[in-house]
C-alpha positions, 0 to 999 in steps of 0.5 A: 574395559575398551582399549584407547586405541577401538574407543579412538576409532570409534569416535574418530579421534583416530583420524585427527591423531594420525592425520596430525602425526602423518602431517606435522609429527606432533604428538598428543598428550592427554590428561586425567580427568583431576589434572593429576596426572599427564601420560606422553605422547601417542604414536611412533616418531619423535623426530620430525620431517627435519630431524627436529626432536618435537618434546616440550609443550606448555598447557594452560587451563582454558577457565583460569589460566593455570599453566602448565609446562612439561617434557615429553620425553621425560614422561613425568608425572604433573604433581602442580595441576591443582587447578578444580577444571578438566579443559586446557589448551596445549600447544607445542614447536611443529615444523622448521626451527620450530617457528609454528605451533599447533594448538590442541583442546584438551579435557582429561579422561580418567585412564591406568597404566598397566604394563606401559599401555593405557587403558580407558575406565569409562566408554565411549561417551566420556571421551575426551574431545580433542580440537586442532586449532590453527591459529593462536588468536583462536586459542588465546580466545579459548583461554579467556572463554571468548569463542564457544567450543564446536561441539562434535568437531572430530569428524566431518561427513565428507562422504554425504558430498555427492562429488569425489572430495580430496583433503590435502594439506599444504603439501599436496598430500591426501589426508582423506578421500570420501566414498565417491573419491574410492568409487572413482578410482577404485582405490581405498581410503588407505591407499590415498592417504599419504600419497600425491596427486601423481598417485591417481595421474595419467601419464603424460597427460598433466604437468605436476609442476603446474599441478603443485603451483595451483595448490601451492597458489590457492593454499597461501592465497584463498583463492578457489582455482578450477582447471582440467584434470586426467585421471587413472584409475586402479584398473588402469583406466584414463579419464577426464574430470573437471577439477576445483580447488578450494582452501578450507579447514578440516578437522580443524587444519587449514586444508586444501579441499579439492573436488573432481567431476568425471567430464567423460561424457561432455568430453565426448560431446565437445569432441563429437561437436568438433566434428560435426563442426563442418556440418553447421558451417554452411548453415553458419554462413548461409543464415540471414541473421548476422552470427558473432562468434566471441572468446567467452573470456575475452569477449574479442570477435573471433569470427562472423558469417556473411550476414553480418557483414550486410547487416552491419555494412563491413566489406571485409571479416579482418575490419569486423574482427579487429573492433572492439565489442562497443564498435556495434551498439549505440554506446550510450547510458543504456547500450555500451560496451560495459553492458553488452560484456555484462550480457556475456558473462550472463551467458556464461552464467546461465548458459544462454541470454537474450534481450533488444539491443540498439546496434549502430552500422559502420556508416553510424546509422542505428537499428533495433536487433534482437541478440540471441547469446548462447554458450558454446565449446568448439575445439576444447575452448569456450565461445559466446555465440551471438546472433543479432536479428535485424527488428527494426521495422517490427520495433517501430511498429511497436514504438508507434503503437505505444506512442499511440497508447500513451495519447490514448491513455493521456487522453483518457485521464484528460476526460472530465468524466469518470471513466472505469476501463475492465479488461475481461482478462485482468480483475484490476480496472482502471481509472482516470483522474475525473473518477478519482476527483468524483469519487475518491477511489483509486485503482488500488480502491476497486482492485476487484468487484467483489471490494468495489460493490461493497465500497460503493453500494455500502448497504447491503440489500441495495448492493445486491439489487444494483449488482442484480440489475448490472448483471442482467443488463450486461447478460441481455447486451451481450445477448442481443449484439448490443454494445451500450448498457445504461442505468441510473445507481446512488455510488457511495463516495469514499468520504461517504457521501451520497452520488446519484450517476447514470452508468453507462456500459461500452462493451468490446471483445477485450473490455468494459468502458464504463462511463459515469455520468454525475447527476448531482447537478441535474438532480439539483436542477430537477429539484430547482425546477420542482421547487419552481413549479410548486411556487408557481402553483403557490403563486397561482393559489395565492393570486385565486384566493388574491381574487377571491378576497377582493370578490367575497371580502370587498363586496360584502362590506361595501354592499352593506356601506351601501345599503346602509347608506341608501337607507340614510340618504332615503329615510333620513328624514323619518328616522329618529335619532338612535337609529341614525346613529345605530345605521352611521355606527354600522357604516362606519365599522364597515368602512374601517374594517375595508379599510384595514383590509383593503390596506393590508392587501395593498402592502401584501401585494406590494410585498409580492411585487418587490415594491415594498422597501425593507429599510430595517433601523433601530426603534424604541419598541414601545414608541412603536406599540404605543402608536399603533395602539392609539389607533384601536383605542376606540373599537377597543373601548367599543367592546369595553376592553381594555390594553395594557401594555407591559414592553419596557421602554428600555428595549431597542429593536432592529426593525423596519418600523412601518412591517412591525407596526402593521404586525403589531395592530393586526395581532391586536385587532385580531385580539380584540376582535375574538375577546369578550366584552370587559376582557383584558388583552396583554402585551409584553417583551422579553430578551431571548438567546437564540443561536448566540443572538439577542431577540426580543418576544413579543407576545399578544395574549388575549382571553377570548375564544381560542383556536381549535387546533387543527386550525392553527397550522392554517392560520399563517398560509395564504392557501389556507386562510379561513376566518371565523366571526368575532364575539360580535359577529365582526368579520374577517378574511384571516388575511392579515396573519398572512401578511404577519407573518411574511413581515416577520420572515422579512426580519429572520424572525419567528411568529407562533400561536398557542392557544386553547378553545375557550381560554384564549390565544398567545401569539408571539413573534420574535425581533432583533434586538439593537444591541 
């Protein structure tokens, strides 16, 4: 078994109780962990500081409210706590007319009395905690569970602090000190305690009334004071120190919690610093730059050197001294008054502080200067020492540089071509507006090259290739002195298209001008230009094979026209009949077929010259098959073939009548011409969707020979064109598909072939409907 008073000590509840005792003469009580029993107080008065007898005190469970009341002096046992908790909150009279109270947290422990003195059953552990609270509200929250009890509140580790800590109470009395408050002093914590601050004073040196009203003044107010202290120690010792007061709360009192920094050492510079005072001032006054001494609380001009007043146009220190601060700035939004006080207390702060300032001379005329601000002690007291450098030449300079950069680098967003400036001492480029616009990248996009190449050079073997050749160009400019690199990428736009550019590279000591010069443009020309060149030579081609037509096609049937007729007009007496016939029946299938070729070339021709007019109207179809047909009924029924046509004649077409009709009697003669005698040639119409859009197809289909395949992609190209004899030697130049099918182009249409060698042929082409 422990006694109470080692378990106290072991836990530090010691420390509260005799604090509390020495402070305010209150008296604990304690309960039993089954709120059977109370013991009476602990310690020696029963009186306090004013004769007032401290013996009543009223508790209440902090769970349920159970109240309590009972006198101290009676020492009774408390037969009515019933209540199944083990916390409740005492509070009793402290102080004068008993108008304060204190205010204690109390679980019971489990004690017995032997002989009048308590003993404690359990150790250490089961202690019962015990918190000082100071203010009423906190308690009646307690009471009703609404603020969570500190948990190990009986002690506070003032010793881990590194400065001297002093706890007083609102009497200036020591109620502790930590570990470096004893080695400062030399005295035990048992010597502080109890005692004034007159205990540690040197003498002569402080005044204990100002020293009361400080503690007196931030005990009631809150508000932290620091002032100079000179201490004694135990060994006699006087000694200066920086002292700060603060209010607080220990161990759950409202406390003054005070620390103290031996200031020795600084003292003794600030003294050595008074003495070499004299030194600097002749340095002071013979220094070009002008020197403001300022109150570092004030911020009032104490004193100036020479310099100032040359610098600042004053003839005499008294005029200087008697201005405000505000006197020397340009005194607008951005320098005044207010802010050049702002840039003293940084300084204060920080212990120095420098920027550009734009001071103003008596005569009005402003400057740039550049303020240096240092804090500073001459005798004892806290200066602010300004000096001001005049920089207005070297300012200027700047500003005109910078004025210069602004243009250029207004001028460079300007440029309609894109443009990459690459410092070699920063990875982040930049560009101008025509980049933006051509690619879509921002600075943000290309932060560095490794992104860069991988937004615009997206396929991989591609990327490393331009990053090979990129590399090498700049390595070989950079070895032979050479300023300019050039070569032509495809760079992948940021909405991913696709844009050929001629990147050219300017290259200085600081940076890399990249210029990049948009193909797109050149390439459209380029192919603009290829797509003319091969017309030309298709024009060519066509105007070769044009006479080569007129030279092999026309000649032979006239030669024959005029063999045949030569003969007629020579032996015509001699021949029979038949065989007139025969020679007239020749003559006049030549003539018919020169004809038929001669006419297509000329629309051909006219075509080519634009002097053929489309005029496309709305025509019955059939009407337009019907006619056509009239005209190869004859060479039809020369071959003992026969036509049907099947187009309905509802079908209304969108067409230039005289193009589909030469279209028409060129795919049937073409039909005839490669059919079999007794055979049979088919044309039909049909609706068809195309795109949304109503077409007719038309189809010629005849059971003739056929086309090999391989010639059929040859059938409508003027380069091309090849012709084959008909089934009774009839000739032909294949020209009039030709023709076909630029009519056909002429209506958007399409013209087609399908066809077997042997079986026949189906050409088809398609026409607007008139709907």
């Amino acid at each position: 078994m422990k006694s109470l008073k080692g378990i106290l000590k072991e836990t530090g509840f010691d420390e509260i109780i005799n604090s509390t005792i020495s402070c305010s003469d209150v008296h604990i009580a304690l309960f039993d962990a089954d709120h059977k029993h109370i013991q009476s107080f602990l310690g020696s008065n029963t009186k306090n500081k004013n004769g007032i007898v401290c013996n009543a005190f009223t508790g209440s469970c902090i769970n349920c409210n159970h109240r309590i009341e009972n006198d101290f002096s009676a020492n009774l046992p408390v037969s009515e706590l019933q209540c199944s908790h083990n916390k409740y909150l005492l509070y009793f009279p402290i102080g004068t007319n008993n108008k304060k109270k204190g205010y204690f947290i109390v679980e019971g422990i489990k004690y017995e009395r032997i002989n009048n003195k308590i003993n404690i059953e359990s150790d250490s552990e089961n202690i019962s905690k015990i918190l000082l609270i100071s203010s009423k509200n906190i308690a009646e929250k307690l009471l009703k569970n609404q603020v969570e009890i500190p948990q190990n509140t009986t002690k506070i580790d003032i010793d881990s602090v590194p400065e001297a800590i002093y706890i007083m109470n609102s009497d200036g009395i020591f109620l502790d000190v930590n570990s470096t408050a004893e080695a400062m002093y030399g005295y035990t914590k048992e010597e502080f305690r109890g005692k004034t601050p007159e205990f540690v004073s040197a003498k002569n040196k402080n005044s204990v009334e100002n020293t009361s009203k400080i503690l007196e003044h931030v005990f009631i107010t809150g508000e932290p004071q620091q002032f100079e202290y000179w201490g004694r120690r135990k060994n006699g010792e006087e000694f200066p120190k920086l002292v700060a007061v603060k209010r607080g709360e220990y161990n759950g009192q409202r406390v003054l919690v005070v620390s103290g920094i031996d200031i020795s050492e600084k003292f003794s510079y600030i003294q050595s610093l008074e003495t070499s005072e004299r030194n600097y001032r002749e340095i002071f006054h013979a220094t070009g730059d002008a020197i403001f001494i300022h109150n570092a609380i004030t911020a009032k001009i104490e004193d100036i050197n020479e310099s100032c007043l040359k610098m600042f146009g004053y003839d005499l220190k008294e005029e200087v001294l008697k201005l405000p601060i505000e006197a020397f700035s340009k005194n607008d939004e951005s320098y005044n008054g207010a802010l050049a006080l702002k840039m003293i207390e940084k300084a204060r702060t920080t212990g120095k502080h420098q920027f550009e300032w734009i001071s103003k001379r008596k005569n009005g005329t402003l400057f740039w200067s550049e303020v240096s601000l240092q804090q500073s002690f001459i005798n004892r007291q806290e200066k602010i020492l300004a000096l001001v450098r005049n920089i207005d030449d070297r300012k200027k300079a700047e500003l005109g540089a910078l004025k210069v950069k602004n243009q250029f680098e207004t001028l460079f967003q300007k440029i309609s071509i894109p443009l990459i400036i690459s410092r070699f001492d920063s990875p982040i480029p930049i560009v101008n507006q025509a980049f933006k616009a051509t690619f879509g990248y921002t600075e943000a996009d290309i932060d560095c090259d490794a992104t860069w190449w991988i937004k615009a050079y997206p396929n991989e073997k591609y990327r490393q290739k331009a990053q090979i050749q990129w590399k090498h160009d700049i390595d070989e400019a950079c070895k032979n002195n050479c300023e300019t690199v050039k070569r032509e990428y495809v760079v992948t736009g940021k909405d991913g298209s696709k844009i050929p550019v001629e990147i050219v590279g300017k290259i200085s000591e600081d940076f890399l001008l990249v210029v990049l010069h948009d193909l797109r443009k050149q390439k459209e020309n380029e192919r603009a230009l290829n797509k003319k060149t091969q017309d030309l030579e298709l024009a060519n081609k066509t105007k070769d094979k044009f006479f080569s037509i007129i030279a092999h096609d026309l000649r032979g049937p006239f030669n024959a026209l005029l063999g045949f007729s030569d003969i007629l007009k020579l032996s015509a007496a001699e021949l029979d009949r038949d065989l007139i016939e025969q020679y007239a029946t020749i003559i006049n299938d030549t003539a018919q077929q020169s004809f038929n070729l001669l006419e297509n070339l000329l629309e051909w021709a006219g075509m080519q010259q634009s002097t053929i007019a489309f005029n496309p109207e709305t025509h019955i179809l059939s009407e337009i098959v019907d006619r056509e047909l009239r005209l190869l009924n004859e060479q039809a029924a020369g071959k003992s073939i026969y036509i049907k046509n099947h187009v309905d004649r509802a079908l209304q077409v969108l067409c230039d009548k005289h193009m589909i009709g030469t279209t028409i009697r060129n795919l049937v003669n073409n039909a005839i011409k490669f059919s079999h005698t007794t055979s049979c040639i088919e044309i039909t119409a049909k609706r068809v969707i195309i795109l949304n859009h109503h077409w007719i197809k038309v189809t010629i289909k005849d059971h003739g020979v056929g086309i090999a395949k391989e010639n059929i992609r040859k059938l409508f190209q003027m380069q091309h064109t090849f012709s084959t004899d008909g089934t009774q030697k009839e000739k032909g130049c294949g020209f009039g598909l030709v023709l076909c099918k630029e009519f056909i182009d002429m209506h958007n249409g399409l013209i087609f072939v399908e066809s077997k060698e042997g079986k026949g042929t189906r050409i088809s082409f398609t026409i607007r409907e008139s709907v």
